[in-house]
ChimeraX commands (.cxc) that place a marker at each C-alpha (Angstrom):
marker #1 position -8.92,-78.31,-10.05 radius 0.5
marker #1 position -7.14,-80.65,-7.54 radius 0.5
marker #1 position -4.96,-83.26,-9.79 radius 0.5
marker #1 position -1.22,-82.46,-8.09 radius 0.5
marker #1 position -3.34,-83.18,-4.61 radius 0.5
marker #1 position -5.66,-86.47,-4.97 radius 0.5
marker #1 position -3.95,-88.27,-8.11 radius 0.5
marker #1 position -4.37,-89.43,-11.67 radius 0.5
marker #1 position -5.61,-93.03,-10.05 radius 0.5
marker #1 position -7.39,-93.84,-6.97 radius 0.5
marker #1 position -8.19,-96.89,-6.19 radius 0.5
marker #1 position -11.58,-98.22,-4.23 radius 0.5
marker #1 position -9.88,-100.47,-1.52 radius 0.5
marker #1 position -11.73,-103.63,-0.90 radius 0.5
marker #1 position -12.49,-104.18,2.52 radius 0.5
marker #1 position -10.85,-107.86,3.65 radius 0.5
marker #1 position -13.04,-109.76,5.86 radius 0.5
marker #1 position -11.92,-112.54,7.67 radius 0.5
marker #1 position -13.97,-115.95,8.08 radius 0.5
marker #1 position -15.89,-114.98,10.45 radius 0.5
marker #1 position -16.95,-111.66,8.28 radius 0.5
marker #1 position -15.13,-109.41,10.80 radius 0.5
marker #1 position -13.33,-106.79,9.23 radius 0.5
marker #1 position -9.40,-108.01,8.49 radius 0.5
marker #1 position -7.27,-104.68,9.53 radius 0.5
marker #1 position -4.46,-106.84,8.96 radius 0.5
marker #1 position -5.22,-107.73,5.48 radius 0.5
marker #1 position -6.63,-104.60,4.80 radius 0.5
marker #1 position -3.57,-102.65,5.57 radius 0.5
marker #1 position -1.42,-104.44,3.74 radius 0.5
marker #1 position -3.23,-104.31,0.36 radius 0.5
marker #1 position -3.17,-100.18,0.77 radius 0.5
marker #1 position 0.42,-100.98,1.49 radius 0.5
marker #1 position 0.43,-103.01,-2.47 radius 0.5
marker #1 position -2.04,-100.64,-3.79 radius 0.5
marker #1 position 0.53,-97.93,-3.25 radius 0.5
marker #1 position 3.78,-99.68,-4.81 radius 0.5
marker #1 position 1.56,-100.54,-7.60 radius 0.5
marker #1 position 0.38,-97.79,-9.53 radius 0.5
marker #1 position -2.46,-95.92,-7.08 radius 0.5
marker #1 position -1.81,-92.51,-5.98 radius 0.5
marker #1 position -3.85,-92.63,-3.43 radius 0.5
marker #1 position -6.93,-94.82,-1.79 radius 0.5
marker #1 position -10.78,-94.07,-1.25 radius 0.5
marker #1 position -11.92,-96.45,1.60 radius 0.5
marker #1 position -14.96,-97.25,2.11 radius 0.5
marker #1 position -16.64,-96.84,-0.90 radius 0.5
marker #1 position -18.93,-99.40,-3.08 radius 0.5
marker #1 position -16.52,-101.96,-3.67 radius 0.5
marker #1 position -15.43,-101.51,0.18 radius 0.5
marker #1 position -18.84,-102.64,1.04 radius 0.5
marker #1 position -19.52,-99.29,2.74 radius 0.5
marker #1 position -23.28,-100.17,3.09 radius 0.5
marker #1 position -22.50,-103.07,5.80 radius 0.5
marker #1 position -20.11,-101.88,7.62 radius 0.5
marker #1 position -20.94,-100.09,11.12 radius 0.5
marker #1 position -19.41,-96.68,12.11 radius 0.5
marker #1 position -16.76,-98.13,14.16 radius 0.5
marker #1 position -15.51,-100.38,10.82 radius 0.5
marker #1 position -15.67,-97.66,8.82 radius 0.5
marker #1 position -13.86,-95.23,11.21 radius 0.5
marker #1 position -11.10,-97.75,11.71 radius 0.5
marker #1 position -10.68,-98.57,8.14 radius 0.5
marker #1 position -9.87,-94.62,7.34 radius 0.5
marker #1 position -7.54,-94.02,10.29 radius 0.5
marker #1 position -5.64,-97.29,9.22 radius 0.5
marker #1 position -5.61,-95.80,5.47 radius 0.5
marker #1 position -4.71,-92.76,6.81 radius 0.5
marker #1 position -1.77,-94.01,8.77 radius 0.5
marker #1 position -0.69,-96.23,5.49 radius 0.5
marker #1 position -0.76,-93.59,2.94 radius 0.5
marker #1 position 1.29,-91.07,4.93 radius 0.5
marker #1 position 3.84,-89.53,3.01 radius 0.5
marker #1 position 3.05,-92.04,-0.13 radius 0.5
marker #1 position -0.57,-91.39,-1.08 radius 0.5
marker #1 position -3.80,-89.43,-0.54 radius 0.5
marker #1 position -6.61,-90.36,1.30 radius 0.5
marker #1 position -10.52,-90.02,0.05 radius 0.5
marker #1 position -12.75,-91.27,2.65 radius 0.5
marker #1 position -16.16,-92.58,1.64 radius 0.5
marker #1 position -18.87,-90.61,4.04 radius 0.5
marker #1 position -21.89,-89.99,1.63 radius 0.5
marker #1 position -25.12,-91.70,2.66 radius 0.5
marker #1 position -28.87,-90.96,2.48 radius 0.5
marker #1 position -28.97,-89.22,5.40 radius 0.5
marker #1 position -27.24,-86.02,5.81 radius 0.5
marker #1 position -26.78,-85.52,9.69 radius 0.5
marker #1 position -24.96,-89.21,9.49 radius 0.5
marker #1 position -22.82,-87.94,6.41 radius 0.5
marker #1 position -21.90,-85.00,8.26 radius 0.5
marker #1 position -21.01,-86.88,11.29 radius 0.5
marker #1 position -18.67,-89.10,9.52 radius 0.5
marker #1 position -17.40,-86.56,7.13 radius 0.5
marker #1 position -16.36,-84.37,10.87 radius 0.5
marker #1 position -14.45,-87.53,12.09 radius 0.5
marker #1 position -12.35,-87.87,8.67 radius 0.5
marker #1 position -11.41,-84.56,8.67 radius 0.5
marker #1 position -9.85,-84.85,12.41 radius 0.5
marker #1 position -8.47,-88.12,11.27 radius 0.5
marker #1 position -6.55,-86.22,8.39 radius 0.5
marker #1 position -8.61,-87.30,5.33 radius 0.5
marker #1 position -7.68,-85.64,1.79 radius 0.5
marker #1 position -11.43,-85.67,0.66 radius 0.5
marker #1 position -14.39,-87.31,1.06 radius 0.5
marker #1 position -16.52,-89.22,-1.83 radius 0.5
marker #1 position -20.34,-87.85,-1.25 radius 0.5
marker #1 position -22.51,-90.31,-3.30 radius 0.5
marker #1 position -25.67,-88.70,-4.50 radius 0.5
marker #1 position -28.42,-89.67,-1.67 radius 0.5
marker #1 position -30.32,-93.18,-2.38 radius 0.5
marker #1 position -33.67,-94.77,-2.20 radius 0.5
marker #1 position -35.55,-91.64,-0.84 radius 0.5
marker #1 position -34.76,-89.74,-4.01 radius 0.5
marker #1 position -34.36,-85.73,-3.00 radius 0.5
marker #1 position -35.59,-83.27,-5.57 radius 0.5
marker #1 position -32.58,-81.59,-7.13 radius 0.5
marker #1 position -32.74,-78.61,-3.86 radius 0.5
marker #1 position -32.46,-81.71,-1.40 radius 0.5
marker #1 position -29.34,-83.00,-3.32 radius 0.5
marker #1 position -27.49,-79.52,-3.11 radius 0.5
marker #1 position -28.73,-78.70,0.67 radius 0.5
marker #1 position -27.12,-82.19,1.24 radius 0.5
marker #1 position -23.93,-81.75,-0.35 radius 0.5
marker #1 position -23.59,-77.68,1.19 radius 0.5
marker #1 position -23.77,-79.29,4.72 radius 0.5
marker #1 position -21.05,-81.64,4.00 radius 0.5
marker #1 position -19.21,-79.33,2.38 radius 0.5
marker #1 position -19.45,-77.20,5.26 radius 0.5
marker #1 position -17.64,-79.16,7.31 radius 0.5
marker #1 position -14.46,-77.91,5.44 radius 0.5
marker #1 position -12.65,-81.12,3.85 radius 0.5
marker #1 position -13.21,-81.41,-0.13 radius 0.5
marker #1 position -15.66,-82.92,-1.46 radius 0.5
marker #1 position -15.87,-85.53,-4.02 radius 0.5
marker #1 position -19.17,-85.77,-5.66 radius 0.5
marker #1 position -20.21,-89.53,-6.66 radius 0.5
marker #1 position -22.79,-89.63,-9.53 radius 0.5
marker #1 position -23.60,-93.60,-9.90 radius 0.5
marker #1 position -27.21,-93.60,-11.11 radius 0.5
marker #1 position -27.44,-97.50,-11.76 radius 0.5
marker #1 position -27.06,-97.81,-7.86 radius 0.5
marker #1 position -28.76,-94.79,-6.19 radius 0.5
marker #1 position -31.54,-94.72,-8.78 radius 0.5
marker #1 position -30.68,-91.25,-9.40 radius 0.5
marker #1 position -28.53,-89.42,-11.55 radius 0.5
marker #1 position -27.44,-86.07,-11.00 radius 0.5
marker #1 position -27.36,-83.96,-14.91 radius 0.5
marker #1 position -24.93,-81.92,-15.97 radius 0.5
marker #1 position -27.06,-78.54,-14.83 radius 0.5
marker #1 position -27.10,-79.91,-11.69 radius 0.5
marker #1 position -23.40,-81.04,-11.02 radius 0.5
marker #1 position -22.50,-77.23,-12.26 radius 0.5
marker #1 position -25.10,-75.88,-9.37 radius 0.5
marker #1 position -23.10,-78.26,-7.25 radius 0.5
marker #1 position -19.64,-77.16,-8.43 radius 0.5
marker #1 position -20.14,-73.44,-7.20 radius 0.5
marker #1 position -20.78,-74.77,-3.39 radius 0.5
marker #1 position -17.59,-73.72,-1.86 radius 0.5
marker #1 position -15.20,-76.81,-1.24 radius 0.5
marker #1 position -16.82,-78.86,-4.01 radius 0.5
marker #1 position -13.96,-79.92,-6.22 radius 0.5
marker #1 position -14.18,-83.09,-8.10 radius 0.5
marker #1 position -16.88,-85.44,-9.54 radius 0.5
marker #1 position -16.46,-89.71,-10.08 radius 0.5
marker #1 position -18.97,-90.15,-12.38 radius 0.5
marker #1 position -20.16,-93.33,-12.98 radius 0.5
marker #1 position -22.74,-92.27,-15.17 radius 0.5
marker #1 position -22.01,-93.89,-18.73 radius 0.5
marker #1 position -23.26,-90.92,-20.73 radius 0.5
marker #1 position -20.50,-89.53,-22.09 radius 0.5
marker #1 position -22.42,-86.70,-23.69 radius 0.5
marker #1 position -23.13,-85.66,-20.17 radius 0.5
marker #1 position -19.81,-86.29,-18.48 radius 0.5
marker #1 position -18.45,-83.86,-21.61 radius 0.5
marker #1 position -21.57,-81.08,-20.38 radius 0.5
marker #1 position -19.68,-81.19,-17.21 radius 0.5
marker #1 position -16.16,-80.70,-18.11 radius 0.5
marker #1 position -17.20,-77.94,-20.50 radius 0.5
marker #1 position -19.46,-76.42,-17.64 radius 0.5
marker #1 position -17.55,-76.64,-14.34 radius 0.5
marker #1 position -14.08,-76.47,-13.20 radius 0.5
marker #1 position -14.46,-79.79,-11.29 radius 0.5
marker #1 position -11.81,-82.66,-11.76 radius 0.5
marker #1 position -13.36,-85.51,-13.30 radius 0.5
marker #1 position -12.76,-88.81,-12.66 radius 0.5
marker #1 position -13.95,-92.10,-14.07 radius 0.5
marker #1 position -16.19,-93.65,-11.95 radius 0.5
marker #1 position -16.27,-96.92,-14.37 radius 0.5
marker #1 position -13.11,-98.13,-15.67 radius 0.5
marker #1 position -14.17,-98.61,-19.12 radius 0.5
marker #1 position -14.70,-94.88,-19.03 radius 0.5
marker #1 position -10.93,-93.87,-18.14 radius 0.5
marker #1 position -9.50,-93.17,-21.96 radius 0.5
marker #1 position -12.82,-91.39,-22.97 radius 0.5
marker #1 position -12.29,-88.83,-19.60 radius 0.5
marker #1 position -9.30,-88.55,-20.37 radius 0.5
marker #1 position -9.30,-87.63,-23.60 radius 0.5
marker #1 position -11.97,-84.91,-22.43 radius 0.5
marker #1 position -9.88,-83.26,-19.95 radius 0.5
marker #1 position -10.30,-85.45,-17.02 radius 0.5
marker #1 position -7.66,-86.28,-14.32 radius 0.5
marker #1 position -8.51,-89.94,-14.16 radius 0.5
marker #1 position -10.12,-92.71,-12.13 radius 0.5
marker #1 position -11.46,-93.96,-9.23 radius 0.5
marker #1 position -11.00,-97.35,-9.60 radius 0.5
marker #1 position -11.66,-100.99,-9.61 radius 0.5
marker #1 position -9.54,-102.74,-11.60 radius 0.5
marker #1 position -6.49,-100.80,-10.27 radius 0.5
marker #1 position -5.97,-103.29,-7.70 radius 0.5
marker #1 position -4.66,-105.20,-10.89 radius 0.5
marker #1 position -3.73,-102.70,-13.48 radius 0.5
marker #1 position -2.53,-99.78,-11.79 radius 0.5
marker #1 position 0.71,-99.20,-13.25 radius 0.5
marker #1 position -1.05,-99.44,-16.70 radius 0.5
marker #1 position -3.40,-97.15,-15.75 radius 0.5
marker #1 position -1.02,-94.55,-14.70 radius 0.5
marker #1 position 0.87,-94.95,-17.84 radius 0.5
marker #1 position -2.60,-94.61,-19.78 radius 0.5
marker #1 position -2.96,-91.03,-18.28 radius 0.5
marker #1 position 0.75,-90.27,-18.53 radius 0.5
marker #1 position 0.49,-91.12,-22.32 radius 0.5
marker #1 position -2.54,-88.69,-22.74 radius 0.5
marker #1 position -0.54,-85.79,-20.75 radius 0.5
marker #1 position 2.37,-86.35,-22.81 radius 0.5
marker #1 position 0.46,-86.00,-25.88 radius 0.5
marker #1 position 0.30,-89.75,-26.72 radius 0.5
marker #1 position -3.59,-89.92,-27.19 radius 0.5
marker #1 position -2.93,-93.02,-29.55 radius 0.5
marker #1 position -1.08,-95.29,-27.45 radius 0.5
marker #1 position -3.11,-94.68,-24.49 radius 0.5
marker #1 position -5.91,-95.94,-26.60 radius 0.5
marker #1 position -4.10,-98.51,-27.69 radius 0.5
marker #1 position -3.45,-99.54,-23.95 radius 0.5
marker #1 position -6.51,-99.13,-22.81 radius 0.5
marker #1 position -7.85,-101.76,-25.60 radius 0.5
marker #1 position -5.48,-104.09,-24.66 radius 0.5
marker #1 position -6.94,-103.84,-21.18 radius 0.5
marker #1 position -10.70,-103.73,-22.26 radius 0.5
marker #1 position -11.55,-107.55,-21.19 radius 0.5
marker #1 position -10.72,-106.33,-17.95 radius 0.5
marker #1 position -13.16,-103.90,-18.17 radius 0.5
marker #1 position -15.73,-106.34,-18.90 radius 0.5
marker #1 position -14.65,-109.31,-16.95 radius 0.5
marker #1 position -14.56,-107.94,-13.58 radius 0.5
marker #1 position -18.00,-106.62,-13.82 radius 0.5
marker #1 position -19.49,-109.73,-15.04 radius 0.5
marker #1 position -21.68,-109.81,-11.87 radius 0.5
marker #1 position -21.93,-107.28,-8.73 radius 0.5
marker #1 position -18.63,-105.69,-7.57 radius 0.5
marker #1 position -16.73,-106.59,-5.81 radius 0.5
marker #1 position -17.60,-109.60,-6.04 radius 0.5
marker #1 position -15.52,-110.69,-8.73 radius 0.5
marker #1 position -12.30,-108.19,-7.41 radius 0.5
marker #1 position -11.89,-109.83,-4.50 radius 0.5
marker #1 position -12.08,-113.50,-6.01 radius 0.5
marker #1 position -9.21,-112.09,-8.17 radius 0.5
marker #1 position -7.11,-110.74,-5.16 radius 0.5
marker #1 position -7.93,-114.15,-3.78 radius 0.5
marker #1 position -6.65,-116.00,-6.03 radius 0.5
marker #1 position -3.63,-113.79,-6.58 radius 0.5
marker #1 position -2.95,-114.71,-2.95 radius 0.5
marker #1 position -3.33,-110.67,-2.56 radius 0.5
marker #1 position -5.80,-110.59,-0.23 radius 0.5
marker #1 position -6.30,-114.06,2.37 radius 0.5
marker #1 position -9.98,-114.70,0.98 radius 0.5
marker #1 position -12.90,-113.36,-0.50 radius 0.5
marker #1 position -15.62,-113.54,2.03 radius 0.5
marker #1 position -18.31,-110.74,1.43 radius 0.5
marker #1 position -20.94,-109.32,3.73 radius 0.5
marker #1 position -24.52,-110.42,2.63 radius 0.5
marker #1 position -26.38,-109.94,0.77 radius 0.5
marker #1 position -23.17,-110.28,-1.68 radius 0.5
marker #1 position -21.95,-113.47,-2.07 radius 0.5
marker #1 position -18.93,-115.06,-2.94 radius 0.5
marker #1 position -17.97,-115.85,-6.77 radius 0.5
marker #1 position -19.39,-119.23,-8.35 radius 0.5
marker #1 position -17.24,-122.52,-9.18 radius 0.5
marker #1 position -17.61,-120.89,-12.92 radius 0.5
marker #1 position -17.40,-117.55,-12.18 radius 0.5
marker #1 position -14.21,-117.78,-10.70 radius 0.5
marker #1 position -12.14,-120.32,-13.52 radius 0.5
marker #1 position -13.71,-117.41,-16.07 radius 0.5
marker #1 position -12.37,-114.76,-14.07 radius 0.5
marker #1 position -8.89,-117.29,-13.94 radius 0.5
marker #1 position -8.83,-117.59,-17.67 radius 0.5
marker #1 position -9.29,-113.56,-17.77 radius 0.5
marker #1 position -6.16,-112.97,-15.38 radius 0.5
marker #1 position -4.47,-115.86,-17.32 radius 0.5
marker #1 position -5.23,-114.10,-20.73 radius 0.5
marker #1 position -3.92,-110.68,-18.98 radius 0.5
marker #1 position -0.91,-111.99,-17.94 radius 0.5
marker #1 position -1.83,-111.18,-14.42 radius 0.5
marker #1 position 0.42,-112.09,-11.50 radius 0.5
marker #1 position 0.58,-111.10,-8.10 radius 0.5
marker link #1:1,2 radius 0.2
marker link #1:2,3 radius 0.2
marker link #1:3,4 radius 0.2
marker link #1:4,5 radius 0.2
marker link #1:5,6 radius 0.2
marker link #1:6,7 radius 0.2
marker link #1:7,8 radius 0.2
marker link #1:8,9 radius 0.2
marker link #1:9,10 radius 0.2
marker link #1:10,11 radius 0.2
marker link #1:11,12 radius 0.2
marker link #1:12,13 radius 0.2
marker link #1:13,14 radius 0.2
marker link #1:14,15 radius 0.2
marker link #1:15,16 radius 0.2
marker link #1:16,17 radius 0.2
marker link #1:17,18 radius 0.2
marker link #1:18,19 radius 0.2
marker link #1:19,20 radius 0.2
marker link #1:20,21 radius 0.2
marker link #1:21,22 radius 0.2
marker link #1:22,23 radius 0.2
marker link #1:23,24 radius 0.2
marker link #1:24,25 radius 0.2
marker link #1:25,26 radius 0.2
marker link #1:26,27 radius 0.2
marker link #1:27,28 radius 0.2
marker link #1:28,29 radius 0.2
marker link #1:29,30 radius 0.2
marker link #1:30,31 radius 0.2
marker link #1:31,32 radius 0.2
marker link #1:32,33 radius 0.2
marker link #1:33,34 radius 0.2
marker link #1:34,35 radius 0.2
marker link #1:35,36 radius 0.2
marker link #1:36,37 radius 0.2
marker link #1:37,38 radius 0.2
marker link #1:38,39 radius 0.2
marker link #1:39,40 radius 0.2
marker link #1:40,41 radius 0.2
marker link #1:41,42 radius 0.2
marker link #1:42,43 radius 0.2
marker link #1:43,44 radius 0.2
marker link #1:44,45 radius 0.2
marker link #1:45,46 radius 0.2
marker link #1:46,47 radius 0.2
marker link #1:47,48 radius 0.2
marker link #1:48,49 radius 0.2
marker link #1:49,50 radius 0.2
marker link #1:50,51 radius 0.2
marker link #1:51,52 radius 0.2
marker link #1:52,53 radius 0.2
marker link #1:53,54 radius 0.2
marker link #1:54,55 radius 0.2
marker link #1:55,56 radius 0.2
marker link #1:56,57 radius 0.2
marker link #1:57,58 radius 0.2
marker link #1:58,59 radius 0.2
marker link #1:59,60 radius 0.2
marker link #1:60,61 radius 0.2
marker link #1:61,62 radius 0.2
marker link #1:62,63 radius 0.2
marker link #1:63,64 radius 0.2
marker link #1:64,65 radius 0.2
marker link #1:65,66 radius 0.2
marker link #1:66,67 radius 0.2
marker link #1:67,68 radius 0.2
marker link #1:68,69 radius 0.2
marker link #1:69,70 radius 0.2
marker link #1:70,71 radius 0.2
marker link #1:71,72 radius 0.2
marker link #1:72,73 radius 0.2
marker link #1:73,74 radius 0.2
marker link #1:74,75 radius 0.2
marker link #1:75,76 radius 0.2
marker link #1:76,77 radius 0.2
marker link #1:77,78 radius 0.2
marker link #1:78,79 radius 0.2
marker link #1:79,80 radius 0.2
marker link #1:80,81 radius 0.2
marker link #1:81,82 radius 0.2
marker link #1:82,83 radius 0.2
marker link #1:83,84 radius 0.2
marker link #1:84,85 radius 0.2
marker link #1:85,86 radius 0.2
marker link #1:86,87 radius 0.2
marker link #1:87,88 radius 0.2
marker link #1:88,89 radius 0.2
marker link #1:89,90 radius 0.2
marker link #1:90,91 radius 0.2
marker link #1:91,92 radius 0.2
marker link #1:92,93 radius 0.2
marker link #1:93,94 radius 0.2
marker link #1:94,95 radius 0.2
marker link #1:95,96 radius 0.2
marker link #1:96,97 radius 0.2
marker link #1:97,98 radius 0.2
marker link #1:98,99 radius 0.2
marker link #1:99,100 radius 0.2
marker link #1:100,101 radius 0.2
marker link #1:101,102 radius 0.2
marker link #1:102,103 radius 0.2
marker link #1:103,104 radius 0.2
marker link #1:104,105 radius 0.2
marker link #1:105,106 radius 0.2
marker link #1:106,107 radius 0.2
marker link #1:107,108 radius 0.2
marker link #1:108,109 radius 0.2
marker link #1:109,110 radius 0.2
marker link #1:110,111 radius 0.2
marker link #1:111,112 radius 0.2
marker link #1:112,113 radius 0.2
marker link #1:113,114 radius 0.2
marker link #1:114,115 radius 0.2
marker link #1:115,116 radius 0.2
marker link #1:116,117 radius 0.2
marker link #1:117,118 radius 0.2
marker link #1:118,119 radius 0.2
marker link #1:119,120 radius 0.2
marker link #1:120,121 radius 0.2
marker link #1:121,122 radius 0.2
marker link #1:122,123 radius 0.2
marker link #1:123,124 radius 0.2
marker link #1:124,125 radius 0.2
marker link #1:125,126 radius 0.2
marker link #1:126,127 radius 0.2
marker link #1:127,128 radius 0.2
marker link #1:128,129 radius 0.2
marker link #1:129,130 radius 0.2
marker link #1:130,131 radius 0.2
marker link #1:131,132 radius 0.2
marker link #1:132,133 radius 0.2
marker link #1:133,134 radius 0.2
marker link #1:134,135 radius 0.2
marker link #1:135,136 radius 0.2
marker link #1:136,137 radius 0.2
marker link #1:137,138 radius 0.2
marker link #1:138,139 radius 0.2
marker link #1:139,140 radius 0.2
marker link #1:140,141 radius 0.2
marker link #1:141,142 radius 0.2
marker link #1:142,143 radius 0.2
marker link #1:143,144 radius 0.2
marker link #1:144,145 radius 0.2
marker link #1:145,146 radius 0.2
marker link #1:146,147 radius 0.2
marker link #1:147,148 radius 0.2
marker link #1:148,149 radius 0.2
marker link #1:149,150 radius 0.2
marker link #1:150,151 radius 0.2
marker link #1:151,152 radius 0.2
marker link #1:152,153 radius 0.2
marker link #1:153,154 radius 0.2
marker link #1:154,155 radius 0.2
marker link #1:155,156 radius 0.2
marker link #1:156,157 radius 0.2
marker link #1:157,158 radius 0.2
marker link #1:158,159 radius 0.2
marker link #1:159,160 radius 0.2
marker link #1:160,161 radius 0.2
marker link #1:161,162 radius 0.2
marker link #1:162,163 radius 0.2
marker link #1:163,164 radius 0.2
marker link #1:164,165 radius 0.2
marker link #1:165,166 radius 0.2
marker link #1:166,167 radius 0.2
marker link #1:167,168 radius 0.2
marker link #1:168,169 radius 0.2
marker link #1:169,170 radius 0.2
marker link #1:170,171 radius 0.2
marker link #1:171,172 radius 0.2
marker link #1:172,173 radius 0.2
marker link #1:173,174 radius 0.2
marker link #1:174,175 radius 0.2
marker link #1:175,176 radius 0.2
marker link #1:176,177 radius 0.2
marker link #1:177,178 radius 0.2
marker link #1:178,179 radius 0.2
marker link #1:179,180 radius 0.2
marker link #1:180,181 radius 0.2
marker link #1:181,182 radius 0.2
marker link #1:182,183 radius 0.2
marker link #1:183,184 radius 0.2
marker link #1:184,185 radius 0.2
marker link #1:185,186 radius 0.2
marker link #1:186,187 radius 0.2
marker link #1:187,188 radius 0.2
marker link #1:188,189 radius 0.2
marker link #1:189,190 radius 0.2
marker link #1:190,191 radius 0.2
marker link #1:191,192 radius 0.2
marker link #1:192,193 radius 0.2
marker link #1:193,194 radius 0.2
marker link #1:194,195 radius 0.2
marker link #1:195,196 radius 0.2
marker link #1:196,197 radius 0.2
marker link #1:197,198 radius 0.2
marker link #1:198,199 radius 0.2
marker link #1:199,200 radius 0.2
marker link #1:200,201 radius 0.2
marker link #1:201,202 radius 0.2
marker link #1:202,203 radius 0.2
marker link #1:203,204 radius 0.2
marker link #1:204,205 radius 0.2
marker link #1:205,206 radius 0.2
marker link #1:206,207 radius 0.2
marker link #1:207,208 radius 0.2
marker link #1:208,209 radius 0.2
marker link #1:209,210 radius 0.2
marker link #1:210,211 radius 0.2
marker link #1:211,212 radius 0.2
marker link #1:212,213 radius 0.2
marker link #1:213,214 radius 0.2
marker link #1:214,215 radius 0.2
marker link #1:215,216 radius 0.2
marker link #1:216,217 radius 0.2
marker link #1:217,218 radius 0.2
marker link #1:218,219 radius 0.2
marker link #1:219,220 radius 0.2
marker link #1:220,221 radius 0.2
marker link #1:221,222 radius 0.2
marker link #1:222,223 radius 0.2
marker link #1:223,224 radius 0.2
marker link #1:224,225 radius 0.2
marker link #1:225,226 radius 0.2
marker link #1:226,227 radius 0.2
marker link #1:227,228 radius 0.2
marker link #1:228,229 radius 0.2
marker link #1:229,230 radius 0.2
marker link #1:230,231 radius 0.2
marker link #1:231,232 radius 0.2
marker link #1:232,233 radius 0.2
marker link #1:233,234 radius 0.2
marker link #1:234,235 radius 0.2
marker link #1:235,236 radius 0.2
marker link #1:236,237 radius 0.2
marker link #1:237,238 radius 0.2
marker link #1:238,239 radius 0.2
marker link #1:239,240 radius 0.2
marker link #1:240,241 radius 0.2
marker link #1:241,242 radius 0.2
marker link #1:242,243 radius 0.2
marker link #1:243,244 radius 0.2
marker link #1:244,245 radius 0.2
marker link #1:245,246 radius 0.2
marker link #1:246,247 radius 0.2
marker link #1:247,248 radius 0.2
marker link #1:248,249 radius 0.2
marker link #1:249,250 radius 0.2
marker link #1:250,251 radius 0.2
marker link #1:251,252 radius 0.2
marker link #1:252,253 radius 0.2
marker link #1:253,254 radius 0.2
marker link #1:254,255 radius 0.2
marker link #1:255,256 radius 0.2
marker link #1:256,257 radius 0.2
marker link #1:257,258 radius 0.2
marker link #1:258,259 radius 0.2
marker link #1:259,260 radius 0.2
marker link #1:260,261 radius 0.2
marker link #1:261,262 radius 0.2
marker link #1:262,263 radius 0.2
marker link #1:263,264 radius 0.2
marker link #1:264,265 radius 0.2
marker link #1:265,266 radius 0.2
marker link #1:266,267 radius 0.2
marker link #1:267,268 radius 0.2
marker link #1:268,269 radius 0.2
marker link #1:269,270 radius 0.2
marker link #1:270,271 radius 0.2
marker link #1:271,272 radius 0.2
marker link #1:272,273 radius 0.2
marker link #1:273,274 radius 0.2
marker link #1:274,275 radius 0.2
marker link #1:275,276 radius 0.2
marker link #1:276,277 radius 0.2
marker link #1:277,278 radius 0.2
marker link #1:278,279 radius 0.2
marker link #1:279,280 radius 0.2
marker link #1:280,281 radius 0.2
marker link #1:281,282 radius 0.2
marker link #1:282,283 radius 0.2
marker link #1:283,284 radius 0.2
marker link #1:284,285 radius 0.2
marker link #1:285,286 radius 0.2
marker link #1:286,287 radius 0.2
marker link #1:287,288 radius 0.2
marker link #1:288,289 radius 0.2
marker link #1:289,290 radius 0.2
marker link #1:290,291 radius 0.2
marker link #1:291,292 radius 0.2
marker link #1:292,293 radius 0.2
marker link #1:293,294 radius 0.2
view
């Protein structure tokens, strides 16, 4: 397993736009720049809540060689390069490794469905390429969710060493860790005490970009042996859990990092759109509640 190299807590960097929707470098390196002094070992860019899925290859290439020139020295890199289609995957997954990415986060292919042979030919070819590979199991977006039997046929592919799974089963996650050698991480926040508590090395996360430091001291409580005041953390944090996902992320993170004056805006790409009049003095009362500051 990989824990001393990728981190107890990743977080999924939001992708600043400005207002004309262009890509904010600017902004954007400066929140890995927070992210990193509060709490996240290290950053996966372009992911979901990056809005991977609308941004072209030249975004997404600059985003990881400006995360890559951030986190050197201070945090790891996980670049997001999974797709539907494997030649582009590979492609991007080539120019991460000579930009010096850690890993790469391969979500499990979407909307044309692969049998379960398609899903491992797919990950062996990114593999192949030689960087580790993340796999990204997050069913309620790709319409496909990868079992436990599976993510063990998946684990023995040379250079496949961790799993975010976003799959709420928690009977399944547990099939995993007691199947496989992989490092498991959260994939929803809600799930970080539970994977913990099985073994797992943490979470790739949303609320991070908030919480980090709590986070970190949630898995730091487990390790030390502390399994009831994690959970007693992690409670405290639960409407958190909930509020940010009260409609598509990252919808409501960025209105958060917005308003915390974090991030200069919280323009989104359609066909996500910006937070509601209500949505956003909800989410205000949430941070409020929290004790949230900037």
């Amino acid at each position: 397993m990989i824990p001393p190299v990728l981190g107890s807590v990743l977080t999924a960097a939001v992708t600043p736009f400005d207002a004309s929707g262009a890509v904010d470098e600017a902004a954007y390196r400066a929140l890995v720049r927070y992210l990193l002094d509060h709490g996240s070992d290290g950053i996966v860019v372009a992911g979901t809540t990056g809005e991977a899925s609308t941004l072209t290859d030249d975004e997404r290439i600059a985003l990881i060689r400006a995360t890559i020139e951030e986190c050197a020295g201070r945090g790891t890199v996980v670049a997001g390069t999974g797709s539907n289609d494997t030649a582009h995957s590979v492609h991007l997954t080539e120019v991460s490794k000579d930009l010096g990415a850690d890993a790469v986060l391969v979500v499990t292919p979407y909307y044309n469905r692969p049998p379960a042979e398609g899903i491992r030919q797919h990950v062996a070819a990114i593999a192949a390429v030689g960087l580790p590979v993340v796999l990204y199991n997050i069913p309620g977006r790709t319409g496909t969710n990868m079992p436990p039997e599976l993510i063990a046929d998946l684990a023995r592919i040379p250079g496949v060493v961790a799993l975010k799974q976003a799959n709420p089963d928690l009977a399944e996650t547990q099939a995993v860790a007691d199947t496989t050698e992989l490092a498991i991480y959260a994939g929803n926040d809600d799930m970080l005490m539970p994977v913990l508590e099985m073994g797992g090395v943490g979470v790739i996360s949303v609320a991070s970009h908030l919480v980090g430091e709590q986070m970190q001291q949630m898995a730091a409580l487990v390790a030390a042996g502390d399994v009831e005041g994690a959970r007693a953390l992690d409670a405290s944090l639960a409407p958190l859990w909930t509020g940010l996902f009260e409609t598509t992320n990252p919808i409501l993170i960025k209105a958060a990092l917005d308003m915390l004056g974090i991030i200069p805006g919280d323009v989104l790409r359609l066909p996500l759109v910006q937070a509601t009049p209500d949505e956003r003095a909800a989410l205000g009362a949430l941070l409020d509640a929290q004790g949230i500051t900037a």
